[in-house]
N, C-alpha and C positions, 0 to 999 in steps of 0.2 A: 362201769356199774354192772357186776356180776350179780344183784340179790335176786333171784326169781323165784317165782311158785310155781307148781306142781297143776299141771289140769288132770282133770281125771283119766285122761291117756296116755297120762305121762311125762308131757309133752309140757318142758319150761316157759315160761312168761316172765319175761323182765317185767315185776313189779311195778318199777315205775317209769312211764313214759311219758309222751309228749302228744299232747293236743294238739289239733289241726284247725279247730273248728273258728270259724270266722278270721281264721289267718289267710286271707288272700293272696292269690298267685301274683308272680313279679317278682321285682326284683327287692322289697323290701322282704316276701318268702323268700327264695334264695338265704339272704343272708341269715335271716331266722332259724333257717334247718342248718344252715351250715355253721351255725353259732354252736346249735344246739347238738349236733356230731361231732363236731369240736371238742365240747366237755364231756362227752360219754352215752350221751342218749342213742337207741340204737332200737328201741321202742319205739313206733309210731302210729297215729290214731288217724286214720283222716274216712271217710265217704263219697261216694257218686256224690248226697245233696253238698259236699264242703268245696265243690269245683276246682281243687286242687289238688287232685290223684297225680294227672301227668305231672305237673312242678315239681310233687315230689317225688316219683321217678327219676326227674331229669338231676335231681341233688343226689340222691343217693347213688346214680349210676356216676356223677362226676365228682362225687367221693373216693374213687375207686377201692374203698373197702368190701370185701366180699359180698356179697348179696346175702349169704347164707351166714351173716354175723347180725342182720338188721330183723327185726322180729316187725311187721309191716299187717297192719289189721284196716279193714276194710268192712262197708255196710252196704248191703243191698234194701234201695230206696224203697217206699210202700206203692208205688208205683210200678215197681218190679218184681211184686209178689207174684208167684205162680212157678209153676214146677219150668215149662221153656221159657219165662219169665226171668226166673231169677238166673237161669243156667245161661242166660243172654248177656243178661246182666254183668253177673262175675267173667265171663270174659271180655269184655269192653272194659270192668275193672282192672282185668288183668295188662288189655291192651295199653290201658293209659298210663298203667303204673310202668311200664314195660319189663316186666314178668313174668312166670311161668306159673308158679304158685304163691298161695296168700298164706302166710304163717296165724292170720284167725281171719274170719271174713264174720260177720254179724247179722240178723236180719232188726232194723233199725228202727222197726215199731211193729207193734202186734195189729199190722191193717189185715185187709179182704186175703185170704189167700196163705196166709203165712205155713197153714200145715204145708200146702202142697212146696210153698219154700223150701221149705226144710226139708223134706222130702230131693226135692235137687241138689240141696246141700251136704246131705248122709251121701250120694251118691258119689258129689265131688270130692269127699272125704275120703272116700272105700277107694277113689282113684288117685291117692295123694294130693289133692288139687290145694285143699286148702289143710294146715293141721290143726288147729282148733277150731270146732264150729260153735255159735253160739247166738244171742239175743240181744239186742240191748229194748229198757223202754218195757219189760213186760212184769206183769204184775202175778199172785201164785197163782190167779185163776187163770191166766192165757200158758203159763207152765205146767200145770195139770191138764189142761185139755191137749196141751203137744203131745205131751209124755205119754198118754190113753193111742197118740197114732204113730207116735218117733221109736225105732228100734235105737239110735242113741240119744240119751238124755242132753241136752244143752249143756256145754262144759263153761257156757261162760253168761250171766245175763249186765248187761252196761246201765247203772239208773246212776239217777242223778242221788247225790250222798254229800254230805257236808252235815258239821258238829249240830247244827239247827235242824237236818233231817236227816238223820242217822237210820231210818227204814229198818231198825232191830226184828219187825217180824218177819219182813222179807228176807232178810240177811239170814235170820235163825232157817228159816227152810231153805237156804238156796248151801248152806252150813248142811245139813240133813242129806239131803241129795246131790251131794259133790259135784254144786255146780258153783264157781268161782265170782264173785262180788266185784263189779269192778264200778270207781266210782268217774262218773262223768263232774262238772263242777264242783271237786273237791275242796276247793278252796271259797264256794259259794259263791261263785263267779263273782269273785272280786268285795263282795260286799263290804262294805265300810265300815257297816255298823258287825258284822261278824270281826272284820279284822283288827278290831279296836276293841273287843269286847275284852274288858278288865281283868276278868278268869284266866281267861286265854295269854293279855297282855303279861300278869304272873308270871304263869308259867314260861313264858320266854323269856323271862328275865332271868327267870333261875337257872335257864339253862343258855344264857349268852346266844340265844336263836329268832328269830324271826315268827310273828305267829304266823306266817303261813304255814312255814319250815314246821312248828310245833301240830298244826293240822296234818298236815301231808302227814307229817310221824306217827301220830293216832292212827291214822288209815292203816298204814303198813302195818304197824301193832296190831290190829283187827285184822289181818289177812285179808285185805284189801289192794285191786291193782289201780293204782291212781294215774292219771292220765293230764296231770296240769299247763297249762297252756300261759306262752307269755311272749313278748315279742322285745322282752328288754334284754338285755343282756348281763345283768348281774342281777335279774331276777330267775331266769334259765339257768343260770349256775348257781344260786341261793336254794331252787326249788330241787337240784341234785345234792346238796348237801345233807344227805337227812342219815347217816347211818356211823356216826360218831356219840350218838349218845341215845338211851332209853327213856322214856317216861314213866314214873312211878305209879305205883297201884293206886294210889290216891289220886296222880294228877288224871289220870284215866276215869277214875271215877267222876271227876271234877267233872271232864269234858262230855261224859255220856249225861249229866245233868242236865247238859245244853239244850238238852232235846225238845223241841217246843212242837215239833211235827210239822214246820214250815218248808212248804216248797219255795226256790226261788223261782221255780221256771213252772208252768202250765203243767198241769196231772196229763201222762200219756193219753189216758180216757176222753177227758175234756178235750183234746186237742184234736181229736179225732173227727169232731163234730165241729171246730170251730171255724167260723167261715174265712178267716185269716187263715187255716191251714190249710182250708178245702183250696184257694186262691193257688196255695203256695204250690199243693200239688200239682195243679193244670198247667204251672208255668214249667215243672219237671216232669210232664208225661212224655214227652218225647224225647228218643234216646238221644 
């Protein structure tokens, strides 16, 4: 899987990769990445909060395919915000992944602290440490207030995107200032009533595909990096299939109809305040 896009560095991203998130370490991970390098994935998504940095380390180093063919992205916790904060942080990410540099490292919600983040992050930049730097989770007001203190703009921000919330304003600004769209639950994590939806169901018939296959395609059509996550095995090779057929200007049209402006998951905002979340960070305050 050669298809990548362009960060504003320069600097390739395989399109489309693989999710990490709630796929736990072991040995049923193990087999999962090793599924998944198997058919072509060479992209991957994981986090300090996904507890499976080292696992996959330990896959990709007993892969023995180069390290510098694996495009391997990483998020520094809200936890870990602060200038010796996050610079703590991305090397304990570095440690566990067992690495030298992060080909993108991200900062994984806009909490207390994030300018001076980023701030650590320009720096690990300017010292090769990481090649894409970027955001996920932030909305255009926490991007405007960066950009008033960051000598580089975010080359990448991660939200959550699926045909039901397609974030077309955030997309048009992040389009504007060549910063790259990449979507977390692209396939609406799973949703039943999205993967069943009749419109959708059409068009993958017309085109002998899968609707997930027919979403993930939308994205990549939109210049979008999608990151789908799965632990089956002819879903992981279903979900690489996408680059044998286009969707027409009308089915394209169909699809941005969808748009109802529904999150599946919690608004970054809200979440910030929720005492479910507040819980969640004390259980990850120490490193």
């Amino acid at each position: 899987m050669k298809h990548t896009i362009q960060a504003s560095n320069g600097v390739d991203i395989p399109q489309l990769g693989f999710g990490l998130y709630k796929i736990k370490k072991g040995e049923a991970f193990e087999i999962t990445v090793e599924e998944a390098i198997r058919i072509g994935y060479r992209h991957f998504d994981t986090a300090k909060i996904y507890g499976n940095e080292a696992a996959l380390g330990r896959v990709i180093q007993k892969s023995d395919i180069p390290r510098e063919e694996f495009f391997i992205t990483s998020k520094a916790w809200t936890t870990d915000l602060g200038y010796q904060a996050t610079k703590k942080s991305f090397e304990q990410t570095c440690q566990r992944l067992n690495v030298t540099y992060l080909d993108m490292y991200l900062i994984h919600f806009a909490g207390a602290h994030y300018v001076d983040a980023w701030k650590a992050m320009e720096e690990l930049y300017d010292e090769g440490r990481i090649k894409v730097i970027g955001v996920a989770n932030f909305g255009i007001g926490h991007l405007e207030r960066l950009k008033k203190h960051a000598r580089i703009v975010p080359m990448v921000n991660q939200i959550e995107t699926h045909p039901e919330f397609q974030q077309r304003d955030l997309h048009d600004y992040m389009v504007q200032n060549q910063i790259l769209h990449e979507a977390w639950g692209p396939l609406g994590q799973g949703s039943k009533a999205l993967l069943e939806h009749p419109e959708l169901v059409a068009i993958a018939l017309r085109h002998r595909k899968s609707v997930a296959q027919i979403i993930l395609r939308w994205h990549l059509e939109r210049g979008v990096i999608v990151i789908p996550k799965s632990s089956n095995p002819q879903r992981i090779k279903e979900n690489s299939d996408l680059f044998d057929f286009e969707l027409s200007a009308e089915e394209r049209e169909q699809i941005r109809r969808l748009d109802t402006g529904k999150r599946y998951s919690v608004s970054p905002t809200g979440l910030m305040v929720n005492p479910i979340y507040v819980k969640f960070i004390k259980l990850f305050s120490c490193p």
